[in-house]
N, C-alpha and C positions, 0 to 999 in steps of 0.2 A: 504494500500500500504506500503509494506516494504523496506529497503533500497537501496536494489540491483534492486528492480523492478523501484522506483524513478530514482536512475542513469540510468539504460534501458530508458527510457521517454526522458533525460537531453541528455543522448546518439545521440537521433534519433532527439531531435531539432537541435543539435552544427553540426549535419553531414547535416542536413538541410541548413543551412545556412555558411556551408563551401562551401557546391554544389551550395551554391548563389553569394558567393563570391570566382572567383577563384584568384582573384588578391591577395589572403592569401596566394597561393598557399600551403593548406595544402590537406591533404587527407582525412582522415575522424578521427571520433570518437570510441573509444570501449568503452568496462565494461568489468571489473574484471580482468583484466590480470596481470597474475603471478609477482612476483618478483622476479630479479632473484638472485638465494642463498639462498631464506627463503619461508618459509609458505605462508606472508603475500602479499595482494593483493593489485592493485589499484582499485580506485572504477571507474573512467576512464581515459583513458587517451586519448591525441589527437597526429595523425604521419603527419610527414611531411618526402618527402621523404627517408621514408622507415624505419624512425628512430620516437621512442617515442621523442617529443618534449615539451610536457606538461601532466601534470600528478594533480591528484587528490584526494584529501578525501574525502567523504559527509557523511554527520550524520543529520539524521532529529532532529526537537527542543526536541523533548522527549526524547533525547539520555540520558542517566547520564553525559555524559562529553561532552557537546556537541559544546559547548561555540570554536567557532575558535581561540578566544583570549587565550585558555589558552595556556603555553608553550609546553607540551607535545604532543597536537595538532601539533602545527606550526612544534617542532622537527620528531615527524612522515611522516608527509606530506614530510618535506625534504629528512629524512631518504630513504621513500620509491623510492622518483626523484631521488637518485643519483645511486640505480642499474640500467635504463636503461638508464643516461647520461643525463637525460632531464634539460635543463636551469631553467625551469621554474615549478611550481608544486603551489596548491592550497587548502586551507582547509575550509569545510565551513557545519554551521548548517542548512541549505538549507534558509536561513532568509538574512545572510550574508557570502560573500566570499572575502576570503582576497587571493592576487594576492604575490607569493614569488619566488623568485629570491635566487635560490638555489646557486650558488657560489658566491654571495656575501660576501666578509668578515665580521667577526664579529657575535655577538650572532643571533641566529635562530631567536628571535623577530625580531633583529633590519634588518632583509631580508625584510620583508612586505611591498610591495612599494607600493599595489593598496588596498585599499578596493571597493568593490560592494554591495551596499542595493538592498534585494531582497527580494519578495514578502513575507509578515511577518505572520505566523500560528503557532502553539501552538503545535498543534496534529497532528499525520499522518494519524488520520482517516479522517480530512480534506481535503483530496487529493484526498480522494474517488468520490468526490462532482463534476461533468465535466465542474462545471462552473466556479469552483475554480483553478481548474487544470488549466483553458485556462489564467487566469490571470498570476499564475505560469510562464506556461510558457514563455507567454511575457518577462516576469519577467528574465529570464534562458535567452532567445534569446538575450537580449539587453544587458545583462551582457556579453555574448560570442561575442557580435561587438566591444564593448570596451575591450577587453582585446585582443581577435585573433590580433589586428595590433601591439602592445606590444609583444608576444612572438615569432611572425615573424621579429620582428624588424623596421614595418614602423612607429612606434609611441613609445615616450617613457611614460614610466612610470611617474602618478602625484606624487608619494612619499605621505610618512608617514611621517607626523611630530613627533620626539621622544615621545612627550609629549601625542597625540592619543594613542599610541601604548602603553603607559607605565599603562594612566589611563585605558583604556580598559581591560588590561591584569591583571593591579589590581582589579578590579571590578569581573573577572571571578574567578580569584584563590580566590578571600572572597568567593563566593559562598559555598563552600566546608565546612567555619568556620562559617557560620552564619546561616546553617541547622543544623549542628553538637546541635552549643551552643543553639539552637532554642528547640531542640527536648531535650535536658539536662533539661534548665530551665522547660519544661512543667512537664519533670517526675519527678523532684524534685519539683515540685508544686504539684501536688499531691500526692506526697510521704510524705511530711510533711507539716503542717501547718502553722507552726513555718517558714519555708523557707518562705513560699508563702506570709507571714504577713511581712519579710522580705523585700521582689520582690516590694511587692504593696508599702511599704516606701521608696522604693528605688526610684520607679517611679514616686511617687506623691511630697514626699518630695526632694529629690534631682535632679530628674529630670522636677518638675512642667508637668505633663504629666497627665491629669484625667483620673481615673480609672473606670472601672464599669464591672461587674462579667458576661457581655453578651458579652465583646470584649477582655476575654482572649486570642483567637490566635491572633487576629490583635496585641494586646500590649504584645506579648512575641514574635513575630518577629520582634515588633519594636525595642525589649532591644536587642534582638540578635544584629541586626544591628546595632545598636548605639555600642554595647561594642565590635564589631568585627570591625567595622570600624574606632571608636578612636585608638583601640589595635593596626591597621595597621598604622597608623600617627606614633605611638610610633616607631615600629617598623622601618621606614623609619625615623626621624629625628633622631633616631639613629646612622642609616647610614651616615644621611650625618653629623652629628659631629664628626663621626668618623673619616671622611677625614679632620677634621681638626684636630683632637686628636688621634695621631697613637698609643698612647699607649691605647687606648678602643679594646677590644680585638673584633674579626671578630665575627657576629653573627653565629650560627651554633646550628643546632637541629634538631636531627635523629628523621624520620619519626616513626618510629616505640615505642618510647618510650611512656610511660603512663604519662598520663594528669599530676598528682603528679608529678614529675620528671622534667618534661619539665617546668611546672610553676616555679621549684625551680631552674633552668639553666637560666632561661629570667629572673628572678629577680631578681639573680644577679649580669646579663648583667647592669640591670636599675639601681643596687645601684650603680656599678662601674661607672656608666654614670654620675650620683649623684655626684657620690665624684671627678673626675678626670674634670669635670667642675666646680663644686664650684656651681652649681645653676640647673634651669629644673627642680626644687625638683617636680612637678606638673604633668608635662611631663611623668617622669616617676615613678610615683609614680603607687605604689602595690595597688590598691583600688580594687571597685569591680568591676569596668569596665576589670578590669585586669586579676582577679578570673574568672570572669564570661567568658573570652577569651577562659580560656584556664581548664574547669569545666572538658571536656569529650573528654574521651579517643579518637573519632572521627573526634576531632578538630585538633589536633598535626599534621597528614598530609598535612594538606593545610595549615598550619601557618610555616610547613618545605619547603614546595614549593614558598612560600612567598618571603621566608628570602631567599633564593635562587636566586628568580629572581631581588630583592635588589640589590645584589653582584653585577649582571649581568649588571643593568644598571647606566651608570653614568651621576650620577645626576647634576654635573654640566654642562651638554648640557639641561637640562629641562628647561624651560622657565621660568621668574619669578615667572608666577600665575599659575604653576602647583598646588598646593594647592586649588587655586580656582577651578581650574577644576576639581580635585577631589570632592570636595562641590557640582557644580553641578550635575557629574554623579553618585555620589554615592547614595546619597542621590533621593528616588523614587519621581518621577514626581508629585506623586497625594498626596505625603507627603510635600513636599513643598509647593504646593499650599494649603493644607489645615492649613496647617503653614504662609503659608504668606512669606516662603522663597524664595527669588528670586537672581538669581543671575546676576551680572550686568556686562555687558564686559567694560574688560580693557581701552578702547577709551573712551566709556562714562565716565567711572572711572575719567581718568586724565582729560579730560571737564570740570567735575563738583568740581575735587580738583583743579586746576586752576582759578575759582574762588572764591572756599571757603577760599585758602589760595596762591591769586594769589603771593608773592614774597616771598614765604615760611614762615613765620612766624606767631606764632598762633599758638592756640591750634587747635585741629579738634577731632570731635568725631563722632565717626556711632554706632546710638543706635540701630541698626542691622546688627554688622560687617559680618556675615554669615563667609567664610572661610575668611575675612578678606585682600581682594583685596583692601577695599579706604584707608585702614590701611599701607599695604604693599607699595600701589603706592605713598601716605604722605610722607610715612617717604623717598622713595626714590626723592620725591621734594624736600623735606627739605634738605636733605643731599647734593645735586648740587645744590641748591639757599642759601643755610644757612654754608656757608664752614668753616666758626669759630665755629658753635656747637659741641661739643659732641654728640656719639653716645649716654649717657647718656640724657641730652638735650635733642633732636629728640624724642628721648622715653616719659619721661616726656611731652611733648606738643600732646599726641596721646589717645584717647578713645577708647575702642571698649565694647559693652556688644551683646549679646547674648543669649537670651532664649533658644536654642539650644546645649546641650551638646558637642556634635558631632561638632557643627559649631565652637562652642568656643576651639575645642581642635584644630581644623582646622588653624583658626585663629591665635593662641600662634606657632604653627610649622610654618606656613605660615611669618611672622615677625620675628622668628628667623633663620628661613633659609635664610632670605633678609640680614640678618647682618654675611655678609659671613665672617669676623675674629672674630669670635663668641667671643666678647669683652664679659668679663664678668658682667652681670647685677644686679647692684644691689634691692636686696629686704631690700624695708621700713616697708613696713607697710602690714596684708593680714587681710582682711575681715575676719570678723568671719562666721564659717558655721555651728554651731552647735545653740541648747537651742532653746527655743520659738520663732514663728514667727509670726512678724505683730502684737506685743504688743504697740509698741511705736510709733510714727509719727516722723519720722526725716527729716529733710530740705534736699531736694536732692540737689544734691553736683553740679549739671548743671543746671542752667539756664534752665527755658521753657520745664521741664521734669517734668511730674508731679511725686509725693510723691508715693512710693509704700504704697499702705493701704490693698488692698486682697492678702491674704495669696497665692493666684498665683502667683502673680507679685513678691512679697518677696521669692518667691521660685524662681523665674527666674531669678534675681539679684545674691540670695545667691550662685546657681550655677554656673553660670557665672564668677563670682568674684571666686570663688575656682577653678572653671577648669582654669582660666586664671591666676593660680599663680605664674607660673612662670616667668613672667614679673614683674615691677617694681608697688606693689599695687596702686601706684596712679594712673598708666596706666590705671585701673580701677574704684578704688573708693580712693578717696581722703582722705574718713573720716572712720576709720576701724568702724565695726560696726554699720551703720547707719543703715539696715536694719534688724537689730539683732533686 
């Protein structure tokens, strides 16, 4: 089943059950119809007296671009509603449909008032299956009861919280850069030797990640993912230091440029970030999370669509633990749990730091900050119970470690996007990250933490301690070198 024959089906359910409710008072459903002044079509649209009054995309999951969340979706979808005047208009991978409200002010994202989960498939040969189709449909009908009272106006809109909308949207525009650098890494692993002996150190030694020569695709869409989704934290905490430092110049990079080129424009954006704050040397630092972002010529499109949608949204309506939530969605379900990563909602959070440090004072540490929510929610106890400290102070009293790359990069943005006059932080002391590991036994620097002694654990530490540079080293580890 192809796409125009799926909306034919989606067609004949919604006129189905317009003839069952006339209290909608609408009319019925089409497919395909023109738009007017261009080529381009709807895929349906629904009249009410006599006029288009909702209007349509659909793209089944196998589309290339299929994702409702990305922007160019949601700006088409509108694009097409506003030749026949319709209020309302709709985009969707046939899995999910987002409900948008075409003359709303503001960016095309931020229109999106409704989402709808709907029956979840892969492939469109699944739709062949009559038993699958009936589920579908259900699926299609109940979507069209909640939303026909919305476009008719007897019901309003539940709304999008900024913060849905923003991770959502980020999560589809990665898609674009973490197939790119995915399919890069593989061919330069085979292309030379020397790279691949390169990959496998990267991964074992810097990232504590075991390797083994049967699960190269699983662990080079892992690297992909980890250096496309660090490289976008970069690229966002950017942003929002930038509204605090107007002299950092606006991100910008033209889709069409070559890999070479574009790495040497964002980096440096990074030095300038470097030097015009006086710290974040970690943050943004050129490594190979960095390199690896931005390796193939295939990647620059969707890391210019990025920076893009950055501009567009402003971040200080984003909720404290938007970082958190990037953590959880980003990060794949069955990679967490194989990990052992979990993430903890915010209520529970301040629960459990209210009694670890019921009247702010004390140190606190989470030997699994993940994107660093009991870190973020501490220091913001600390700061309304502790009114005489420093934001130095507050710092100094806060642990986080992380076996997580990705989590730990999460973590460092996440605590200084909390310190919204981006006071500048001092650095004392940084772990060492380089030379032999797990030669020496050193006293761990916490209480009731055992001694790292396998060379895993001494690689989870040393990583850790290096991605979270950018904070003040005792933040992390007290004693420079203990796991050296």
């Amino acid at each position: 089943m192809n796409e125009w024959e799926f909306a034919g089906e989606i067609k004949d359910w919604w006129s189905d059950e317009i003839r069952r409710h006339p209290q909608w008072k609408l009319q019925r459903a089409a497919v395909e119809r023109g738009v007017v002044g261009g080529l381009q079509r709807h895929d349906i649209s629904v009249f009410a007296g006599g006029t288009v009054v909702f209007t349509g995309e659909l793209r089944l999951p196998d589309h290339p671009q299929a994702s409702p969340w990305l922007p160019d979706n949601v700006d088409g979808a509108i694009h097409k509603a506003h030749g026949p005047g319709a209020r309302w208009c709709f985009t969707s991978d046939s899995q999910v449909l987002l409900l948008i409200e075409v003359n709303r002010s503001g960016p095309a994202l931020t229109r999106i008032v409704e989402r709808v989960d709907l029956k979840a498939f892969e492939r469109r040969a699944e739709l062949d299956s009559q038993a699958f189709l009936s589920q579908v449909e259900q699926a299609w009908r109940e979507a069209f009861r909640r939303i026909a009272p919305i476009i008719v106006g007897q019901a309003p809109p539940t709304g999008m919280p900024p913060d849905e909308i923003f991770v959502n949207s980020l999560r589809a525009l990665l898609a674009n850069p973490v197939a790119a650098i995915r399919d890069e890494l593989s061919d330069r692993r085979l292309a030379s030797e020397s790279f691949a002996a390169e990959l496998v150190t990267w991964m074992v030694d810097d990232q504590g990640w075991p390797h083994s020569a049967q699960n190269w695709p699983e662990e080079l869409d892992r690297a992909a993912r980890l250096s496309a989704y660090v490289f976008a934290t970069r690229l966002l905490f950017y942003e929002v230091l930038r509204r605090s430092l107007p002299k950092l110049g606006k991100l910008q990079l033209g889709k069409e440029l070559r890999a070479a080129l574009a790495a040497g424009i964002l980096e440096a954006y990074f030095k300038d970030a470097r030097e015009q704050s006086g710290d974040y040397q970690t943050i943004f630092a050129w490594d190979r999370v960095s390199r690896f972002a931005l390796m193939s010529d295939f990647a620059v499109p969707g890391w210019a669509r990025l920076i893009e949608q950055l501009a567009v949204f402003d971040l200080s309506k984003l909720s404290f633990d938007i970082v958190g939530k990037i953590f959880e969605r980003l990060i794949d379900p069955h990679e967490r749990h194989r990990w052992g990563q979990h993430y903890t909602q915010p209520a529970v959070v301040d629960l459990m730091n209210s009694l670890a440090i019921p009247d702010g004072n004390g140190a606190l540490l989470d030997p699994a900050a993940g994107g660093g929510t009991f870190l973020v929610r501490a220091y913001a106890r600390k700061r309304a119970l502790s009114s005489t400290k420093t934001h130095q102070d507050l710092l100094a009293e806060l642990y986080g470690i992380d076996v997580s790359a990705f989590a730990a990069n999460l973590a460092t943005v996440n605590l200084s996007t909390e310190c919204k006059r981006f006071r500048r932080i001092r650095r004392t002391l940084s772990c060492k990250t380089s030379g032999s590991i797990g030669k020496r036994k050193r006293k761990h620097p916490w209480p009731g933490i055992r001694t790292c002694q396998r060379r895993r654990a001494c690689t989870a530490w040393r990583t850790t301690t290096s991605t979270f540079g950018c904070m003040p080293a005792s933040f992390y580890c007290r004693r420079a070198g203990w796991c050296s």
